[in-house]
N, C-alpha and C positions, 0 to 999 in steps of 0.2 A: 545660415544655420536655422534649422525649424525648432519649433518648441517638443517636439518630440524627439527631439536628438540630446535633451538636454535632461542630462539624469543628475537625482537627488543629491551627490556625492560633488557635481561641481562646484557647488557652494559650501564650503566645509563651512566659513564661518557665520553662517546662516544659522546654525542650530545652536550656537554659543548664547550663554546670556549676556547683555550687558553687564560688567560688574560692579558698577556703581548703582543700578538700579537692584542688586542682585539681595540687598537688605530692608526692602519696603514692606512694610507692612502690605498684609492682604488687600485691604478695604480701598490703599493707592494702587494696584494694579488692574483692579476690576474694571474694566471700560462702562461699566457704568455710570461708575461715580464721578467720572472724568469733567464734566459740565457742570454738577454739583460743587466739586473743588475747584473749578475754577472761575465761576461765578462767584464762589465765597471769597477768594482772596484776590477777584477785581473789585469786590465793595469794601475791601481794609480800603482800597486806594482809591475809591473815589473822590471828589470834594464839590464845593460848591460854586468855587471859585478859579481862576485861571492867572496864570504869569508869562508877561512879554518874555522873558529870558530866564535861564536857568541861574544865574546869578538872583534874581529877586526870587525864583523857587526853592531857590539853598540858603536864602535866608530868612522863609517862610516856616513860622514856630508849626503850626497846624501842617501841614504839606509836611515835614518831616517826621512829626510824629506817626502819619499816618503813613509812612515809609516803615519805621520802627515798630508801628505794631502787624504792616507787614510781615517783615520779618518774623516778627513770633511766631505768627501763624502759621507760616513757614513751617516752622520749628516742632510747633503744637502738630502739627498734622502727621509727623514723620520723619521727615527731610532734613538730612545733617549737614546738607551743605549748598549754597545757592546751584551749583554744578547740577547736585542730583534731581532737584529742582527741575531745574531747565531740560534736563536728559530727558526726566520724567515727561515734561509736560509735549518736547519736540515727539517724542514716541509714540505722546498719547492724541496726539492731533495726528498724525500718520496711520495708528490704526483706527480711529474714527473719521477717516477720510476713505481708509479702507472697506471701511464696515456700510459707507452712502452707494459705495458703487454696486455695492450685492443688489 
């Protein structure tokens, strides 16, 4: 099959929205801000420190906090639920993968 044999209407659910995405605020769907959001909520999670196993990081007071105020921010940004979150952020490294190859 050539690429010119392949008309618009094959892909019907091409044109749909996702609908978990479908109640974002403006300011999360703009591909620009994409790198700004997501630079912001990798330094909730940063630290200074490291753990051999996930048991001494689940019982680390700072490391969870800083999990916790993850989540806020999360929260504060838009995002109603870890899901849309993640929807959000797989889509938006897809079209800014899209956008290197122009």
């Amino acid at each position: 099959m050539k690429p010119e044999d392949i008309k618009p209407d094959t892909f019907p659910n091409a044109s749909k929205k996702v609908p978990i995405l479908a109640e974002l605020p403006a300011y999360l769907k703009d591909p620009a801000n994409y790198k700004k959001i997501r630079l912001a909520l990798l330094d909730t999670l940063a630290t200074t420190h490291s753990h051999s196993d996930l048991l001494e990081w689940g019982a680390c007071g700072q490391c969870q906090m800083k999990v916790r105020n993850h989540a806020e921010m999360i929260r504060k940004l838009g995002f109603t639920c870890p899901a849309q979150y993640y929807a959000w952020r797989k889509i938006s490294e897809k079209v800014e993968e899209r956008m290197k190859l122009r």
